[in-house]
Steps between C-alpha positions, in 0.01 A plus 500: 500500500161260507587408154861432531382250778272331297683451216802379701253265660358418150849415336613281828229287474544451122863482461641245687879635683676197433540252228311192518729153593539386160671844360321798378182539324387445189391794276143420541539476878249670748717776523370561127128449576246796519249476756121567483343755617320416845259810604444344783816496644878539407586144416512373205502165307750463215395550122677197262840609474622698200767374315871758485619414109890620496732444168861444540734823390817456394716752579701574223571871631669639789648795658855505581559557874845612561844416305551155667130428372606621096777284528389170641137559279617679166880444481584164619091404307536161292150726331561738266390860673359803400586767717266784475667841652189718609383789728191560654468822381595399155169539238653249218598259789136478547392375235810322391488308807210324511475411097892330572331311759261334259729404264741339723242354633356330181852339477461258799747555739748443174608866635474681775461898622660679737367848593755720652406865644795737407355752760561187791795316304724781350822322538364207245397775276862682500598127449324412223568857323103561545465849397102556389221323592326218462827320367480151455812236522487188322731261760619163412719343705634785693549695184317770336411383184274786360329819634239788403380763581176624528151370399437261215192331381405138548667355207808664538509414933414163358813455219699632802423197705550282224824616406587423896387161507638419199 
């Protein structure tokens, strides 16, 4: 209990509870700082601040919500889509998965991927005549254009794409 009370003291005295005037913090703020250690007491004087590097990501993957969400993302998509049926208990979905990721990735938001759970979305799966998994839809347009199923290797996930974009 002694040390729940001192940290909560601790982190209200070095996190301020609300934003400065001008708008939030920078990244390097106090809020970032580390503070000394002080044997004599429990305060502290703030270290030089250390500097939070992020990248931007862009999100060329997502997971289909409900029906609504397939058709405003995937169907009615000026994008071409690949729509990769999958399970969570699937093995080849696994591994599939991830290594379709990377490749539509490396195209630059020239495609996109949908990932659609048939365990949570069965009625897209009876829709789309998805009868094994991982099955992958090739969309352009709101039609299907091509489809496999199964795993394949780099170069042929990456012909795939290629033959979608055209």
């Amino acid at each position: 209990m002694a040390q729940r009370l001192l940290l909560r003291r601790f982190l209200t005295s070095v996190i301020p509870r609300k934003p400065p005037q001008g708008g939030w913090t920078s990244l390097t703020s106090r809020t970032l700082q580390t503070p000394k250690y002080n044997p004599g007491g429990l305060t502290g004087t703030p270290s030089p601040a250390r500097t939070l590097h992020t990248t931007r990501v862009c999100s060329t993957t997502f997971n289909v919500q409900d029906g609504p969400d397939f058709q405003d993302r995937v169907v009615n998509s000026e994008t071409p889509v690949v729509v990769d049926f999958h399970a969570q208990w699937c093995g080849p979905c696994k591994i599939l998965g991830p290594r379709l990721e990377k490749m539509v990735a490396k195209q630059h938001g020239k495609v996109v991927m949908a990932k659609v759970d048939i365990d949570d979305h069965t009625d897209l799966a009876i829709e789309y005549e998805v009868s094994a998994v991982p099955t992958v839809l090739a969309i352009k347009n709101g039609d299907v254009v091509d489809k496999f199923v199964g795993i394949k290797d780099e170069d042929q996930l990456e012909a795939f794409l290629k033959k979608l974009i055209g």
